[in-house]
N, C-alpha and C positions, 0 to 999 in steps of 0.2 A: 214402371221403371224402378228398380231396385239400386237404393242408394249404394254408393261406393264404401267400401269397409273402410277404417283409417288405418293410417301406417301405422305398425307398432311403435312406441315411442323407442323402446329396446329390444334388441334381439341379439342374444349368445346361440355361438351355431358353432357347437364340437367342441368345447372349452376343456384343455386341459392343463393341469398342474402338476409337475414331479419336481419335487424337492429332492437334493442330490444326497445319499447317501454320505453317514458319515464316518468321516478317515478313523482308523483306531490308531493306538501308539504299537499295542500287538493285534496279528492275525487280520485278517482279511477286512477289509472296509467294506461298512453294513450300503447294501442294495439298495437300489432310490426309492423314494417314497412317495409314491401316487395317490395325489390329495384329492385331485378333481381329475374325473376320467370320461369325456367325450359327453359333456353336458350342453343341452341348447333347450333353449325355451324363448319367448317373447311374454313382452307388457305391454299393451295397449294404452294410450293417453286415459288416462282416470281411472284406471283401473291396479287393484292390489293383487300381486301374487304372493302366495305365504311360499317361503322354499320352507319344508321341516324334516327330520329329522332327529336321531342322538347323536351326543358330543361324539365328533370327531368324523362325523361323515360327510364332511366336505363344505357345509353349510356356509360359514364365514371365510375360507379361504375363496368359493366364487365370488362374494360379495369384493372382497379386498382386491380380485382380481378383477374387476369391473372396474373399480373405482381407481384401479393405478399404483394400488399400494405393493401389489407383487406381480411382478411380470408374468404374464402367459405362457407354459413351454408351446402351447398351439393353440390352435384357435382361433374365431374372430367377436367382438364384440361391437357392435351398431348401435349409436347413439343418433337416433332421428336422422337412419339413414347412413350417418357416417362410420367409417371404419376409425377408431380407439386407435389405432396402433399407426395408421397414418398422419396422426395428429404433431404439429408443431410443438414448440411447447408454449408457445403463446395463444394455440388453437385448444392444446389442453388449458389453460388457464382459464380460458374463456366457457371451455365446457365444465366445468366447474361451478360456473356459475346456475348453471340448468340442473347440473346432476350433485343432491350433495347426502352425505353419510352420516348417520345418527348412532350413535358407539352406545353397546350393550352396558358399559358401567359409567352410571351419571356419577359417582365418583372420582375416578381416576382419568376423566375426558375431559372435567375441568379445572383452568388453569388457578390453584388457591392463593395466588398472590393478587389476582385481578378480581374488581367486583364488575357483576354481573352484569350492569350496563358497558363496561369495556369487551366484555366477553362480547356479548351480542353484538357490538360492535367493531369485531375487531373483522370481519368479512369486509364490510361496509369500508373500510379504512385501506385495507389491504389493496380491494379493487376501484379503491377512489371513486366512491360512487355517492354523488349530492356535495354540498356544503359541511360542513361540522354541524351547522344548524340542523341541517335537513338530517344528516345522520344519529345526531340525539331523538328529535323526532321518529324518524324511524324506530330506534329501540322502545322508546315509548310506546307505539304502536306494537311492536311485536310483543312486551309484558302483556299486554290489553290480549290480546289475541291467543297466548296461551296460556293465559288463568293467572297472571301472574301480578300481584298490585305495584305500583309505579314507586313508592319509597325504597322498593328491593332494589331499582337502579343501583344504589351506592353500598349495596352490601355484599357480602362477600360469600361463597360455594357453602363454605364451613357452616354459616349459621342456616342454610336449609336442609329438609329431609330427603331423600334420595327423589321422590316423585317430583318435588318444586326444583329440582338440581338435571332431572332429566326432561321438565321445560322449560328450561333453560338452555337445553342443549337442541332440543327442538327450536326455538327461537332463535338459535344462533343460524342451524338450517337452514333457517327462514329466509334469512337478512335478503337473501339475494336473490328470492323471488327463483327461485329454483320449480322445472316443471318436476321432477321424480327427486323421492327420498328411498335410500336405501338405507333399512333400519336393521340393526343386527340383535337381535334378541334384548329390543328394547326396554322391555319392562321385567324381564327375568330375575331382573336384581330389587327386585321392587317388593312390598307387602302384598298380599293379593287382595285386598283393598285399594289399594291406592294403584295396582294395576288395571283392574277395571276404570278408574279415570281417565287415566295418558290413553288408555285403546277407544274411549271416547272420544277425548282429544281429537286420536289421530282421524276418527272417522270425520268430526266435523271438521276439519281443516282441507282433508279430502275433498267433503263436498262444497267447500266455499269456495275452495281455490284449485280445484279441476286436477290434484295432485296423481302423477302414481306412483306406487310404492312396489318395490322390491321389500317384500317384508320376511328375516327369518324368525325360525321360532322352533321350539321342539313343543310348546303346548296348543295341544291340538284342540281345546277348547277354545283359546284364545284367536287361535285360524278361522275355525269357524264362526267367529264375530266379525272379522275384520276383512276375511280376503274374500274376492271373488273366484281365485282357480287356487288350485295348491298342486304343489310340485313337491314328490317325496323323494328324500336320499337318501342309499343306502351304501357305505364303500364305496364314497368318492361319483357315482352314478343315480341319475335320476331314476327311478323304478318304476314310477306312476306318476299320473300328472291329468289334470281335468280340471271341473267343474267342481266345486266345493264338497255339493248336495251331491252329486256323484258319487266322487271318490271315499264320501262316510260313507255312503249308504249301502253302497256296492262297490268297494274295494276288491281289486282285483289282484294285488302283487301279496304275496305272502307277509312281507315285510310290514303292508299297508295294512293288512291286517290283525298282523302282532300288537300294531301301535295302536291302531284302536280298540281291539281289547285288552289291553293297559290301563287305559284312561280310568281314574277310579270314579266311582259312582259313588256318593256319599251317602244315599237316599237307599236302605239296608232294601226295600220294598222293590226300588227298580234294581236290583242285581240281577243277573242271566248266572243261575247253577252251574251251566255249563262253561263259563263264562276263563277259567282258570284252562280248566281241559282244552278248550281249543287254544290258547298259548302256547302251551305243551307242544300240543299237537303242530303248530306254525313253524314252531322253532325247532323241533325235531325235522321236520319236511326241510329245513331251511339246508337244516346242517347237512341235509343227502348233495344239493344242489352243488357244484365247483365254485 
């Protein structure tokens, strides 16, 4: 008897976004702008999907549209089952708590007048969740849990480095016991040192606490650490989508192929000669296509 599959935790079914064209003072008001164009994919409980891509293919406007931050011109979005859009706002509130966002610049996502343990506590406060005691406790435990030592409680954004500032922002994620993070090119802004860390992080958090991620990214090295399937966009459109070890190995959309041969090899000994010409060659095929 063959066990029953689980329900995906998410599923986007035809997702689209046009932002409306804008008025001029002369001549004709410029045509609307289709960000996100009949996208649908699903995530599985414990499982990460990389969506990737280059700037400006849609990548982070699905993510924002998942999460409420810009309205859908169509589409539907399913959270464990439910429909996003028939949500109260006190049924969004509450979905909030399961579903939360992790912002590409640990930067400019936190608040520099607030030290750190109000940061991480400010979810826990918002949704009235424990004593004051139990919520100090709390953030104690979330430092502990993303590398973070317990004197930093009282200190403030300014005095950390971008990687200690973007767990922090993870930890703030956290407070609430959330099943799925949606993370938007979370370590992009990072040293690539200290990005190999947080993508450690993220995996052991993953496998402690059953998380899944929506993860974007455009580096595709970094995908194939982290996710189980990947999902490629191209103009606003999914292009290719699978299995990780699939879609490297035997990519099949032109576009999925451009981006993997891109990816530079530092190592002069494993270069492929031919390895420029088919670029060329990709992108020439690209441009016949409408």
């Amino acid at each position: 008897m063959s066990e029953t599959a689980p329900r995906p935790i998410l599923v986007v079914e035809d997702l689209v976004k046009t932002y409306p064209g804008r008025r001029m003072l002369i001549g004709r008001p410029k045509p609307p702008v289709p960000a996100v164009r009949g996208v649908s994919f699903e995530i599985k409980p414990g499982e990460t999907l990389a969506l990737v891509g280059e700037s400006g293919s849609g990548k982070s406007t699905v993510a924002k549209t998942i999460m409420g931050f810009e309205s859908p011109t169509s589409g539907t979005v399913l959270f464990e089952g439910a429909n996003l859009a028939d949500f109260t706002a006190a049924e969004t509130r509450a979905m909030r708590r399961e579903l939360q966002f992790v912002f590409q610049d640990p930067y400019a996502s936190l608040p520099g007048r607030m030290p750190i343990g109000e940061i991480i506590r400010e979810p826990l406060d918002i949704h009235r969740i424990g004593t004051p005691a139990q919520r100090r406790e709390r953030v104690r435990e979330l430092l502990q849990q993303v590398g973070l030592k317990l004197e930093f409680e009282t200190r403030y954004p300014h005095e950390f480095s971008g990687g200690q500032r973007q767990r922090v922002g993870i930890a703030r994620a956290l407070a609430l016991e959330p099943r799925m993070l949606i993370l938007d090119e979370p370590v992009s802004a990072l040293d690539v040192s200290i990005q190999a860390q947080v993508i450690n992080l993220l995996s052991d958090l993953q496998e402690e606490l059953g998380l899944s991620y929506l993860f974007i990214a455009h580096d595709l090295a970094i995908v194939r650490h982290i996710a189980q399937r990947v999902a490629v966009m191209n103009k606003g459109q999914i292009v290719e989508i699978g299995e990780v070890d699939d879609v490297f190995e035997r990519p099949q959309h032109w576009y999925t192929k451009a981006l993997l041969a891109s990816v530079p090899i530092p190592d002069p000994r494993l270069r492929d000669p031919e390895r420029r010409s088919r670029i060329t060659a990709d992108v020439a095929a690209a441009r016949e296509k409408p």
